[in-house]
Structure formats: structure tokens, C-alpha cells
C-alpha positions, 0 to 999 in steps of 0.5 A: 444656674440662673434664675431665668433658667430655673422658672423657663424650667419650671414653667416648661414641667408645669405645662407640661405636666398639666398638658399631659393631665389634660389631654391624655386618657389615663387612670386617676391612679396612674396619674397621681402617681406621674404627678408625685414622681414629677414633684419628687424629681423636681424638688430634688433637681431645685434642691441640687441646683441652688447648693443645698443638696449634694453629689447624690451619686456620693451617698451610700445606703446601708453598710 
């Protein structure tokens, strides 16, 4: 992936995320929560998109 396409990607989930901050009526709570998921969700696609994080399907958790 180039790193073009990585800030186009970013640019595009930052506004959208401040979009959605803005303009939709929703609960302090609840959007605390979308704002950590998307966090969450965006670091792992980073992490997976420049070699450091692995086949996430390949792990296993408990025995």
C-alpha cells in the first residue's frame, strides 16, 4: 500500500469521524465509545498495512 493511499485513508476516517461528531445527535457515552472502536479499528488496520501486525485470523486465544 502506498503512502498516498494510507493519509487519502486516514484523511477520509478523520473526517468522517468528526462528521459524525458533529452532526449527529447522539449521547456523550455512545460517542466516546464509536470514537475508541474507530481508534482501535484504525491502528490495527495501520499496524497490519505496514508489515507489523500479522495474519490476525492465524491467532488463537486460550487452548
Amino acid at each position: 500500500m502506498s503512502l498516498i493511499n494510507l493519509v487519502i485513508t486516514l484523511v477520509v476516517v478523520g473526517v468522517g469521524l468528526w462528521a459524525v461528531n458533529t452532526y449527529v445527535p447522539m449521547d456523550r457515552k455512545i460517542k466516546s465509545i464509536l470514537n475508541l472502536v474507530v481508534v482501535i479499528a484504525v491502528v490495527v488496520w495501520l499496524l497490519r498495512a505496514l508489515g507489523v501486525l500479522g495474519d490476525i485470523g492465524g491467532m488463537r486465544i486460550g487452548g
